[in-house]
N, CA, C and O atoms as a CHARMM CRD file, in Angstrom:
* protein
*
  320
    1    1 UNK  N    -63.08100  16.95400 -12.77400 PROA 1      0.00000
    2    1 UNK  CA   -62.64700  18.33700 -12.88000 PROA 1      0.00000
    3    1 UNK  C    -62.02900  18.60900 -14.24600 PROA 1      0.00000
    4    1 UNK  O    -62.03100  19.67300 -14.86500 PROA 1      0.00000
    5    2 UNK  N    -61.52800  17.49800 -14.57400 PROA 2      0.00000
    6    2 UNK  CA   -60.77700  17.92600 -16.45600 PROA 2      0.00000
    7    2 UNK  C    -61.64900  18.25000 -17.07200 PROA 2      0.00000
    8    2 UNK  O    -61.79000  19.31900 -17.66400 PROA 2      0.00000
    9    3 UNK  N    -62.67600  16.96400 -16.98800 PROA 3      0.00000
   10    3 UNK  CA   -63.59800  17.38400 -18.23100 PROA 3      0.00000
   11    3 UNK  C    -64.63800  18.93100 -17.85800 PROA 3      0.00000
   12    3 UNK  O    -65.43700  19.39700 -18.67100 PROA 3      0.00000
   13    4 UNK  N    -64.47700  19.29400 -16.99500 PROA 4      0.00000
   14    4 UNK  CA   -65.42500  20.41600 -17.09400 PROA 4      0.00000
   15    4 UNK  C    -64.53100  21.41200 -17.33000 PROA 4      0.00000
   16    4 UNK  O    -65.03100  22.47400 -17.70100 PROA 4      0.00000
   17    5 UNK  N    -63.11800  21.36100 -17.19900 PROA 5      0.00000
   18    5 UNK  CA   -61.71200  22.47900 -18.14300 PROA 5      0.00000
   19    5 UNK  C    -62.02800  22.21300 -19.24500 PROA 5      0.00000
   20    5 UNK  O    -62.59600  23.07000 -19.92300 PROA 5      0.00000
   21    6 UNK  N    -61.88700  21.55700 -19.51200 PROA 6      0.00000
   22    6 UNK  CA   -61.84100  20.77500 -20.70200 PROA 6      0.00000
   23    6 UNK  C    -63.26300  21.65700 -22.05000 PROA 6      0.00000
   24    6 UNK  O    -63.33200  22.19700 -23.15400 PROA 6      0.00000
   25    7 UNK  N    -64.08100  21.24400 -20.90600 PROA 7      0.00000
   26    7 UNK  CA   -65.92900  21.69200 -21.72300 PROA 7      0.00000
   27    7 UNK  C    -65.91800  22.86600 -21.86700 PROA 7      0.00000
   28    7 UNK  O    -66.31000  23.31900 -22.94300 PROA 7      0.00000
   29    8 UNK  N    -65.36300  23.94400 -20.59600 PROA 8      0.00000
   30    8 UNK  CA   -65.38700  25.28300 -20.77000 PROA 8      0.00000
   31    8 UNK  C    -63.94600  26.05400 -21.43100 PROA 8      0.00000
   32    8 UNK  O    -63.92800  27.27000 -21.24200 PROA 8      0.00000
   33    9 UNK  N    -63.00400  25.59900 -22.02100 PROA 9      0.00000
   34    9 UNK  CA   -61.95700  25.47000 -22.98900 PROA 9      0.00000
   35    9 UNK  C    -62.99700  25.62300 -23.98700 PROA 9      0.00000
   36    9 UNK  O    -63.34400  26.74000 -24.37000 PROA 9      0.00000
   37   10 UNK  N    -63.48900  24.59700 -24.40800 PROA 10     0.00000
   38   10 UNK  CA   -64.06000  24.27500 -25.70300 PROA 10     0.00000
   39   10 UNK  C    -65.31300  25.19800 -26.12000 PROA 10     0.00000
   40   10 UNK  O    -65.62100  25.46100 -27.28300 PROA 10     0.00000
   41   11 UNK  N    -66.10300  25.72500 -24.74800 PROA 11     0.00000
   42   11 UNK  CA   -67.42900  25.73400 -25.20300 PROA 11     0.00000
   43   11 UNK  C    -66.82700  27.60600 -25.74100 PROA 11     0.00000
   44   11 UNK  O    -67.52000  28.20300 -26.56500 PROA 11     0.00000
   45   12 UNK  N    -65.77500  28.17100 -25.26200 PROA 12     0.00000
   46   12 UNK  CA   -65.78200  29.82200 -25.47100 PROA 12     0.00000
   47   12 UNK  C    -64.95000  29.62300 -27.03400 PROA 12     0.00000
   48   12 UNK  O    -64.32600  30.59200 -27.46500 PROA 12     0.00000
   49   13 UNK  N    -64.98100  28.47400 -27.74300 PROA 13     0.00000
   50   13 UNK  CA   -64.57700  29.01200 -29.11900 PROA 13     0.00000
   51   13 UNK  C    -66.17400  28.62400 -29.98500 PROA 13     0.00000
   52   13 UNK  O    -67.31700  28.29300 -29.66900 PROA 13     0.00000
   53   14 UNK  N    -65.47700  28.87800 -31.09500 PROA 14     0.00000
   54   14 UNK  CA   -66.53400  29.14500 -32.45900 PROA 14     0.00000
   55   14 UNK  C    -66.40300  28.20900 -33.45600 PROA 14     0.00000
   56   14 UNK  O    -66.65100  28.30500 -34.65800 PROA 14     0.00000
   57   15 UNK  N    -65.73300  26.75000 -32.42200 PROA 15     0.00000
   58   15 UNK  CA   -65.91200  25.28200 -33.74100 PROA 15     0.00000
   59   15 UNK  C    -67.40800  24.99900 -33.31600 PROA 15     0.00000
   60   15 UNK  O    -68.13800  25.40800 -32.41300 PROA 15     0.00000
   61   16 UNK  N    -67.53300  24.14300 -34.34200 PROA 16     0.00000
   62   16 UNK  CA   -68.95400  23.20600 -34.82800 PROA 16     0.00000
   63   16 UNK  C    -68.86300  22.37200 -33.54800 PROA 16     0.00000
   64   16 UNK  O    -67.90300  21.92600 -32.92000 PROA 16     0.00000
   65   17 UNK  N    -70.24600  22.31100 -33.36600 PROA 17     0.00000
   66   17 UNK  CA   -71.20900  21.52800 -32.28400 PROA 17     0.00000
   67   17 UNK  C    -70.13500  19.90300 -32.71200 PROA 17     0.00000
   68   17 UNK  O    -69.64300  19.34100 -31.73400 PROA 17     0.00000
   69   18 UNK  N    -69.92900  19.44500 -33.74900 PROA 18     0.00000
   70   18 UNK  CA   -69.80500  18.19200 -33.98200 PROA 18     0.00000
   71   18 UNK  C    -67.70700  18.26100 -33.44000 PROA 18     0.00000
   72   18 UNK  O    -67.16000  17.44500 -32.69700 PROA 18     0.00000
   73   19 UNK  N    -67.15800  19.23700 -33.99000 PROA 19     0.00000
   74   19 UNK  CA   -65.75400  19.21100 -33.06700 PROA 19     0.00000
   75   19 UNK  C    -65.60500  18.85000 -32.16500 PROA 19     0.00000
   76   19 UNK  O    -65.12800  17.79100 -31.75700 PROA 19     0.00000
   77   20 UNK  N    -66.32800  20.39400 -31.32100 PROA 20     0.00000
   78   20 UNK  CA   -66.46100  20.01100 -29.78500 PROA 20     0.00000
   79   20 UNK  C    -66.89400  19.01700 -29.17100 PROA 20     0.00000
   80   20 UNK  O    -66.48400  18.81000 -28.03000 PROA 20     0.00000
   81   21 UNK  N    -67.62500  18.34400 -29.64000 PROA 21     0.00000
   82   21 UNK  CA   -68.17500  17.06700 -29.02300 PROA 21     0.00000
   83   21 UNK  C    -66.90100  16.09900 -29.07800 PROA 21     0.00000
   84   21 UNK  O    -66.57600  15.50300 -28.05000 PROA 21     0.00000
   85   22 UNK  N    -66.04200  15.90400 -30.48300 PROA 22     0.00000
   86   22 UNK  CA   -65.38200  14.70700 -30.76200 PROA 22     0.00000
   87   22 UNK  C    -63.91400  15.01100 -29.34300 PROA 22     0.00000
   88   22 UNK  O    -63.31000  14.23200 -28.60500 PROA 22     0.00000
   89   23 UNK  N    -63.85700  16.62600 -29.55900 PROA 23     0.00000
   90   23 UNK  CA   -62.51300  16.75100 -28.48800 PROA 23     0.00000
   91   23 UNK  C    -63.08400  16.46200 -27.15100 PROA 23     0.00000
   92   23 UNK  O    -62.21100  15.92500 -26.46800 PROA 23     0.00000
   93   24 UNK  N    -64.28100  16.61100 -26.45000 PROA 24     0.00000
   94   24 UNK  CA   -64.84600  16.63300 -25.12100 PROA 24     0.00000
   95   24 UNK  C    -64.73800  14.79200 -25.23800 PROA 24     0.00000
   96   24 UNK  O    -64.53400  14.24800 -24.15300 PROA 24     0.00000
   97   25 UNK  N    -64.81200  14.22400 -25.98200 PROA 25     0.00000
   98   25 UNK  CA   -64.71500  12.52500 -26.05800 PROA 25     0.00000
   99   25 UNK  C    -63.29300  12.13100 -25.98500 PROA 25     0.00000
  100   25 UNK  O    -62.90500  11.19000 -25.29300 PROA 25     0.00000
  101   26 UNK  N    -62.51900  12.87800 -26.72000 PROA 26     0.00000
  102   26 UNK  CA   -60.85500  12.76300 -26.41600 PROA 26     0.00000
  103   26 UNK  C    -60.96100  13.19900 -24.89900 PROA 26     0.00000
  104   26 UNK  O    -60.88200  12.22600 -24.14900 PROA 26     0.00000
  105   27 UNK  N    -61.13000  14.50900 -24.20600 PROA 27     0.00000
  106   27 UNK  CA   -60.49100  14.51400 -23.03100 PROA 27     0.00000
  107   27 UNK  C    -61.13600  13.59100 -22.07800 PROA 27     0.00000
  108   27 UNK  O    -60.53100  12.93500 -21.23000 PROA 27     0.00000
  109   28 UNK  N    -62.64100  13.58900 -22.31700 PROA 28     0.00000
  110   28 UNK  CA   -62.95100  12.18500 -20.67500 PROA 28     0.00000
  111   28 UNK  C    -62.38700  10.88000 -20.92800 PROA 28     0.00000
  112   28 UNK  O    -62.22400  10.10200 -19.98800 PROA 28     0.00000
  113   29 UNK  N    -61.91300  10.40700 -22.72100 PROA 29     0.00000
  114   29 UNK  CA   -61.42100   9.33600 -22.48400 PROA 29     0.00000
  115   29 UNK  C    -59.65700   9.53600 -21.90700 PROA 29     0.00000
  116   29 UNK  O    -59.02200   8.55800 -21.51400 PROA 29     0.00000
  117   30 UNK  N    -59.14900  10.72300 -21.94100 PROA 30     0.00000
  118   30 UNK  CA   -57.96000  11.03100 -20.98600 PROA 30     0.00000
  119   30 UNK  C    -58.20200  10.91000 -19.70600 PROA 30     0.00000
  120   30 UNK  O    -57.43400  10.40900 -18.88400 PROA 30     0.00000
  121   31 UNK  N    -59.38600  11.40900 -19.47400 PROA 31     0.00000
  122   31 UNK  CA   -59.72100  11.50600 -17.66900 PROA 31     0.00000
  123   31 UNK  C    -60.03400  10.37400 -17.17600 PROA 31     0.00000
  124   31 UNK  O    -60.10900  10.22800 -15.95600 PROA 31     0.00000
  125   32 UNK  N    -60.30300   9.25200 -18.14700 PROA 32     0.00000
  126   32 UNK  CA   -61.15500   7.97100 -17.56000 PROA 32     0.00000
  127   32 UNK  C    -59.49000   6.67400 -17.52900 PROA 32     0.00000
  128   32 UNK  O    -59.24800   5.84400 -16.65200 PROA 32     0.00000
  129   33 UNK  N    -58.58800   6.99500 -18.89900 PROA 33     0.00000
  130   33 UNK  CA   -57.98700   6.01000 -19.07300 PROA 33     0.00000
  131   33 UNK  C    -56.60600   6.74400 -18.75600 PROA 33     0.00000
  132   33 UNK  O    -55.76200   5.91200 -18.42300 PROA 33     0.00000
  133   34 UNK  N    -56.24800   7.71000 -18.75900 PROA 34     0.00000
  134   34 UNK  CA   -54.95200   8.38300 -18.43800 PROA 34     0.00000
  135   34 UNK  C    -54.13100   8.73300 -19.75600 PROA 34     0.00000
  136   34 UNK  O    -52.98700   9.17500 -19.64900 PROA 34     0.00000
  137   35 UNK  N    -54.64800   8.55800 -20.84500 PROA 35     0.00000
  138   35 UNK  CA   -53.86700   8.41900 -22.16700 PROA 35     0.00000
  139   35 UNK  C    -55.05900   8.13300 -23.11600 PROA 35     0.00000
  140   35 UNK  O    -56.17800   7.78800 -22.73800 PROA 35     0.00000
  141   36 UNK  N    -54.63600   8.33800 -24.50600 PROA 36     0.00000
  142   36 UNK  CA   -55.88700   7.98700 -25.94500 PROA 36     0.00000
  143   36 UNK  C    -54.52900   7.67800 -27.01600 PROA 36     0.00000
  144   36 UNK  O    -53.52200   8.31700 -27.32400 PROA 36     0.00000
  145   37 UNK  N    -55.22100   6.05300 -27.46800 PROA 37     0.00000
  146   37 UNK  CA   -54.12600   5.64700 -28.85200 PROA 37     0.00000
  147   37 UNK  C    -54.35600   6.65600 -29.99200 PROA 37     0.00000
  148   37 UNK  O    -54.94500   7.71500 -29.77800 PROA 37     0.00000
  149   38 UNK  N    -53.89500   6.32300 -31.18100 PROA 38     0.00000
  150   38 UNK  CA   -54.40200   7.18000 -32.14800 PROA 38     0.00000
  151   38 UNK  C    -55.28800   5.91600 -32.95100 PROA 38     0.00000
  152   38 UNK  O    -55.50900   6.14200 -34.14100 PROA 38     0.00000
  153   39 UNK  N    -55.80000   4.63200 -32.40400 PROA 39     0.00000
  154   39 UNK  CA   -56.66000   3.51600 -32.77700 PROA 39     0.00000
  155   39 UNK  C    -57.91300   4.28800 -32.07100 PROA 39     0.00000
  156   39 UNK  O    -58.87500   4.68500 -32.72800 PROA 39     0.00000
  157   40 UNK  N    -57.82500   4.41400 -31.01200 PROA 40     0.00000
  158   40 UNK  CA   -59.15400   5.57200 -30.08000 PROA 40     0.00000
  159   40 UNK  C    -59.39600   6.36500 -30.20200 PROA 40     0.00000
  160   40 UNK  O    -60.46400   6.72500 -29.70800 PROA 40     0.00000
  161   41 UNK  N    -58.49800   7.39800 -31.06000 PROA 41     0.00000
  162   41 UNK  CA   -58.97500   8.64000 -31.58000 PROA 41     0.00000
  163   41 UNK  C    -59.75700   8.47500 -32.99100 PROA 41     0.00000
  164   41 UNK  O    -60.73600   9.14300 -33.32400 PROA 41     0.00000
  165   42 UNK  N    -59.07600   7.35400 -33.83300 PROA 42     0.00000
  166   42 UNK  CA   -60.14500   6.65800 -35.00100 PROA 42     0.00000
  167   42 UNK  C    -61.17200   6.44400 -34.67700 PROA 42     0.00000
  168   42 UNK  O    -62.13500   7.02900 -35.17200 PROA 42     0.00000
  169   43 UNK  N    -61.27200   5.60500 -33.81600 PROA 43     0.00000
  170   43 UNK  CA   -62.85100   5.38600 -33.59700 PROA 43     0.00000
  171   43 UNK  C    -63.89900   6.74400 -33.07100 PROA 43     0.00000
  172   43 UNK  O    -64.99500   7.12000 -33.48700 PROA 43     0.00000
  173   44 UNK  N    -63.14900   7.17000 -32.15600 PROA 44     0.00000
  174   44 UNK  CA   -63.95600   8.40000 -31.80000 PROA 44     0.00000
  175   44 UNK  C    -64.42300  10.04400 -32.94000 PROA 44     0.00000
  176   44 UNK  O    -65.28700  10.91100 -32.81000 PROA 44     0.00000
  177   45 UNK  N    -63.21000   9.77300 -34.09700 PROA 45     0.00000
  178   45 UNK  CA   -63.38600  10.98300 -35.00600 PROA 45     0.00000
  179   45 UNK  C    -64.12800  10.34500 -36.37500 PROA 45     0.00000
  180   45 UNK  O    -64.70500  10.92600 -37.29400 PROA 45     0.00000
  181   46 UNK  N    -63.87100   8.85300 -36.12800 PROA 46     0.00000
  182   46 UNK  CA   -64.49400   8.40500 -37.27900 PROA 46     0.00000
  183   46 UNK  C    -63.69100   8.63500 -38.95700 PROA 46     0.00000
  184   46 UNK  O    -64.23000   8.77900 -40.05400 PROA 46     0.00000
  185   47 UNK  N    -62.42300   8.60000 -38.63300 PROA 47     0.00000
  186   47 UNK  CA   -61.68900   8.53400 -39.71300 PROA 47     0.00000
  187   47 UNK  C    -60.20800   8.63800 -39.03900 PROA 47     0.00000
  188   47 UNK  O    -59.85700   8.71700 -37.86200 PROA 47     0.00000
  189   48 UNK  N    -59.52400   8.60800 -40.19200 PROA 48     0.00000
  190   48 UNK  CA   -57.89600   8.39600 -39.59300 PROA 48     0.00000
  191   48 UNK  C    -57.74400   9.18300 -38.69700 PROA 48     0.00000
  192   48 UNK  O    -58.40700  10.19600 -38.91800 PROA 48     0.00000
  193   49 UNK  N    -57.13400   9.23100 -37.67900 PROA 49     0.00000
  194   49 UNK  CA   -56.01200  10.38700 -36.83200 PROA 49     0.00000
  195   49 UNK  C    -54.83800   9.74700 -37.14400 PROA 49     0.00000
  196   49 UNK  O    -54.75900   8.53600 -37.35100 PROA 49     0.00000
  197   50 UNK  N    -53.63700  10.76600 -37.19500 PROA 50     0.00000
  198   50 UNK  CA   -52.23200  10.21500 -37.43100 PROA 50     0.00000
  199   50 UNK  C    -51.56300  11.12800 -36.60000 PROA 50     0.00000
  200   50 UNK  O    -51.99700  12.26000 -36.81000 PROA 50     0.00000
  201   51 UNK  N    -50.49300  11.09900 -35.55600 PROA 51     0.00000
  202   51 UNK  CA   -49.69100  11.95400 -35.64800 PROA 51     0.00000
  203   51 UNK  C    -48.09900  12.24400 -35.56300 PROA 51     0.00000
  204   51 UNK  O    -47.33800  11.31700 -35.28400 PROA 51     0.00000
  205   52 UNK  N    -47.65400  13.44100 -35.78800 PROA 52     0.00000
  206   52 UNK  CA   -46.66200  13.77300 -36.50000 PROA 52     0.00000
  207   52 UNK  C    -45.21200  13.84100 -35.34800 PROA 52     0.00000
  208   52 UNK  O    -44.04400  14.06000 -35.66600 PROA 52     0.00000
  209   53 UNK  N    -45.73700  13.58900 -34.03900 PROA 53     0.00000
  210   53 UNK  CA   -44.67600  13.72300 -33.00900 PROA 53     0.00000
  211   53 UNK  C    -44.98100  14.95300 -31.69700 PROA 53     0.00000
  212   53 UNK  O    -44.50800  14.99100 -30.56100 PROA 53     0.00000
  213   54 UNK  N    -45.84200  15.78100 -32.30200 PROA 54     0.00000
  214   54 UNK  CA   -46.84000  17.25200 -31.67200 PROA 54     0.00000
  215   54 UNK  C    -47.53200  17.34200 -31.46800 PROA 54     0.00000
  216   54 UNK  O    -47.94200  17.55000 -30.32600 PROA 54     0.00000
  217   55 UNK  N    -48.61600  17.17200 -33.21400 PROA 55     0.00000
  218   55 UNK  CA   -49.94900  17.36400 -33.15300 PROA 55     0.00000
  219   55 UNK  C    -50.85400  16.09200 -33.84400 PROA 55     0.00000
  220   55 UNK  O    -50.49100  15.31000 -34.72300 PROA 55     0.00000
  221   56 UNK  N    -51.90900  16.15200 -33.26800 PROA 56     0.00000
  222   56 UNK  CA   -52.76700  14.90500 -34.10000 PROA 56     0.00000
  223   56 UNK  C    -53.06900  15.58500 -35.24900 PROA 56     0.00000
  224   56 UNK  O    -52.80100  16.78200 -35.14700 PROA 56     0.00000
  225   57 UNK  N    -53.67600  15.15700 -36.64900 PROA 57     0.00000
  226   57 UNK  CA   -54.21000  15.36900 -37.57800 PROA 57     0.00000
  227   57 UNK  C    -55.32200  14.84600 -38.15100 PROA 57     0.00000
  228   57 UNK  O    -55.35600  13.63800 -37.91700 PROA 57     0.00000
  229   58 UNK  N    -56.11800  15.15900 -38.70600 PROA 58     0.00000
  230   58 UNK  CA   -57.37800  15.47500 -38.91700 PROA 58     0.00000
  231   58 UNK  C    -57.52400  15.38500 -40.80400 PROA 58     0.00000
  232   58 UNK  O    -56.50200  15.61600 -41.45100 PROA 58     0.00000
  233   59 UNK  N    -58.62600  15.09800 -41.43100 PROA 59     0.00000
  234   59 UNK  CA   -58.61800  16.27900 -42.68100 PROA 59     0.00000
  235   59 UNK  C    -58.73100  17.24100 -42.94600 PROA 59     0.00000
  236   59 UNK  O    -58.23600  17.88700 -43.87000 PROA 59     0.00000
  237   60 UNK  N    -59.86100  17.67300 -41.65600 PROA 60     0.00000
  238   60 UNK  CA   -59.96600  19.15000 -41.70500 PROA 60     0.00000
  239   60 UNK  C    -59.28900  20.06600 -40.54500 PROA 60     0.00000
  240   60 UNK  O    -59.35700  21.29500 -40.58400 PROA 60     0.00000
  241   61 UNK  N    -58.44800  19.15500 -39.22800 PROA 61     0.00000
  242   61 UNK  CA   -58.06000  20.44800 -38.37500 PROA 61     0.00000
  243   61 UNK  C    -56.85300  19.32700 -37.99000 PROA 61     0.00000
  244   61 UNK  O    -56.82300  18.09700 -38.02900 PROA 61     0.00000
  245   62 UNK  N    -55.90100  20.33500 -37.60800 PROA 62     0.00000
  246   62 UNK  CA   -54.99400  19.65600 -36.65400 PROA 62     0.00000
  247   62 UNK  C    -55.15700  20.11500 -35.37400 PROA 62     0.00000
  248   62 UNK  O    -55.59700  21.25200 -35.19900 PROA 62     0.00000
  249   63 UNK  N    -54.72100  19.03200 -33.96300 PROA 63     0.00000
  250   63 UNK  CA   -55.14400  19.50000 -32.83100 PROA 63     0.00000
  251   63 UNK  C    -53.54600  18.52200 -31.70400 PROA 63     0.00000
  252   63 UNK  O    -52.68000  17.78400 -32.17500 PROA 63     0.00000
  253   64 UNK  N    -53.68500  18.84000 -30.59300 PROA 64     0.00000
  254   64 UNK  CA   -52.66800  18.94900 -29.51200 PROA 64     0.00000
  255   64 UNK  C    -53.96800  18.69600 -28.12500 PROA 64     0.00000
  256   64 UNK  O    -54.91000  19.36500 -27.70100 PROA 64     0.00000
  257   65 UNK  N    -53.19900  17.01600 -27.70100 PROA 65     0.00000
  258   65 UNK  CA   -53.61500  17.17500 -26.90000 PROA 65     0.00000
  259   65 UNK  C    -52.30700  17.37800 -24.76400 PROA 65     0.00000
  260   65 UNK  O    -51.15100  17.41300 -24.34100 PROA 65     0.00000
  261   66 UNK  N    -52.98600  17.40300 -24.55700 PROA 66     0.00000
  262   66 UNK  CA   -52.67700  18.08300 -23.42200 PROA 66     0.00000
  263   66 UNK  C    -52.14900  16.92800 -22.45400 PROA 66     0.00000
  264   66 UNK  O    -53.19300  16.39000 -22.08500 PROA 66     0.00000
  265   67 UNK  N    -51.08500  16.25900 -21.84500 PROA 67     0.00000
  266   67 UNK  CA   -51.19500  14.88900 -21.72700 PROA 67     0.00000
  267   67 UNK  C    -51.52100  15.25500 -19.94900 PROA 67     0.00000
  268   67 UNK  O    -52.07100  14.44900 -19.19900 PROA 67     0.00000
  269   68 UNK  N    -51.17200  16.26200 -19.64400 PROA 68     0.00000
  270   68 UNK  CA   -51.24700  16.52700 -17.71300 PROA 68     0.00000
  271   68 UNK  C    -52.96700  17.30500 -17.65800 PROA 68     0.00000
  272   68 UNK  O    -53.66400  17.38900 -16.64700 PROA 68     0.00000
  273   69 UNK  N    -53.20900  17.63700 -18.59900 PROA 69     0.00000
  274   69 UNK  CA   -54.60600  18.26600 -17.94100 PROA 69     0.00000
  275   69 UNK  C    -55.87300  17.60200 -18.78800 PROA 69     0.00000
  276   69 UNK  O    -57.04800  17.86400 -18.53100 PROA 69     0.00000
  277   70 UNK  N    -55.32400  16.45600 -20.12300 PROA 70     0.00000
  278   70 UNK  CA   -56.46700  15.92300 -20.80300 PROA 70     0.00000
  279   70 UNK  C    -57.42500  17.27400 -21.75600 PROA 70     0.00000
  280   70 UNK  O    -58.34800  17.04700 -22.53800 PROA 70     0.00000
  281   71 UNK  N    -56.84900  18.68700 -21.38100 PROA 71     0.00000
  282   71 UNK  CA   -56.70600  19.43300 -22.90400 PROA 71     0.00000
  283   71 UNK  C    -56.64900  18.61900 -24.11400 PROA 71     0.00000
  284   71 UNK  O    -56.27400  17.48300 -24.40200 PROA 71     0.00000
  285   72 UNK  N    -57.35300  20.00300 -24.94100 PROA 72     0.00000
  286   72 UNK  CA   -57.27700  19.40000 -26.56800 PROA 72     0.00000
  287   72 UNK  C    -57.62700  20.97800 -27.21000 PROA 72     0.00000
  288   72 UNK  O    -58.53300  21.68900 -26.77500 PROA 72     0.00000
  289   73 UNK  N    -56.80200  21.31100 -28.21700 PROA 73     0.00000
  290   73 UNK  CA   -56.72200  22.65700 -28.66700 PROA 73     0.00000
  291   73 UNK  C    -56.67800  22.22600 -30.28100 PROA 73     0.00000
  292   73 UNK  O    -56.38900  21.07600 -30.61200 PROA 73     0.00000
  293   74 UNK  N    -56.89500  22.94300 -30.94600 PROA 74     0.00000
  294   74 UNK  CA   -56.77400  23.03900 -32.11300 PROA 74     0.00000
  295   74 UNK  C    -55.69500  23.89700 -32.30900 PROA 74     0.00000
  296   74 UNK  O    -55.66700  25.01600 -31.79600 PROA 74     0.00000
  297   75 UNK  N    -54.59000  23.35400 -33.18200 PROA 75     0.00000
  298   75 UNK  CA   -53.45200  23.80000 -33.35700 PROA 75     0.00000
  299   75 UNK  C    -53.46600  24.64500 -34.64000 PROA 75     0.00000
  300   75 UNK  O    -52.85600  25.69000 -34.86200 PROA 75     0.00000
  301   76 UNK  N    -54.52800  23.76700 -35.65100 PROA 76     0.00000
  302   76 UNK  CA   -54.44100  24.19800 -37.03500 PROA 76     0.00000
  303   76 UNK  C    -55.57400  23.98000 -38.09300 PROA 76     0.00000
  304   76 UNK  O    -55.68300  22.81800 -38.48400 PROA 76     0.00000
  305   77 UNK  N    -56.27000  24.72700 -38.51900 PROA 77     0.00000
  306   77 UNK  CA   -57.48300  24.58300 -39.47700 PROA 77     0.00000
  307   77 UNK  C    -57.00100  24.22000 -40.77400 PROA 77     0.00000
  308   77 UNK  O    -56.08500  24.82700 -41.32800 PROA 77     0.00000
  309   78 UNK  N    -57.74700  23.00300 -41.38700 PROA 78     0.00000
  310   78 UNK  CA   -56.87500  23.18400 -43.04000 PROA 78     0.00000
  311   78 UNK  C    -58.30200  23.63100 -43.59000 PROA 78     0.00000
  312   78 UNK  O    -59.29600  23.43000 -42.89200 PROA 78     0.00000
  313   79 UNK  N    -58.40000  24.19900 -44.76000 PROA 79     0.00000
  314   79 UNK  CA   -59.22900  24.77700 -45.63000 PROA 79     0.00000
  315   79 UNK  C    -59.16200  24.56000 -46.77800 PROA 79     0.00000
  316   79 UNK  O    -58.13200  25.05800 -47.23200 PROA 79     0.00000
  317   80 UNK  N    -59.87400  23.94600 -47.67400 PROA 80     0.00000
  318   80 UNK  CA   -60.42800  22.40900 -48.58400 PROA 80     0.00000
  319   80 UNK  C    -60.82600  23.44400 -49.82800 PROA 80     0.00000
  320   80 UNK  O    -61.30900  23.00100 -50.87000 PROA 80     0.00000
């Protein structure tokens, strides 16, 4: 049931096919394991995640995930 909140969260915005995919991989690995390191979010975004105490970070977006519903929002776009 998360991940299909989760899919239809994601699918009514206007990020890239390749976002949505990486956050829909963050929330089933919430739904499958109960939690995601920020070592699992590396592997899954394919470059650093770090975060700040709030939000994860990105190079190009910052995002928040959801720890009771396995949500994932984009908190913040950076622009390069």
């Amino acid at each position: 049931m998360q991940k299909t909140m989760a899919f239809n969260c994601l699918s009514n915005t206007e990020w890239t096919a390749e976002v949505r995919g990486k956050l829909l991989s963050v929330a089933k690995h919430m739904e499958e394991f109960g939690s995601v390191s920020e070592l699992e979010l590396c592997k899954i975004f394919g470059e650093t995640i770090w975060n700040d105490g709030v939000d994860y970070h990105s190079h190009a977006f910052s995002f928040r995930i959801n720890a009771q519903t396995g949500d994932c929002s984009i908190s913040h776009f950076k622009y390069h």
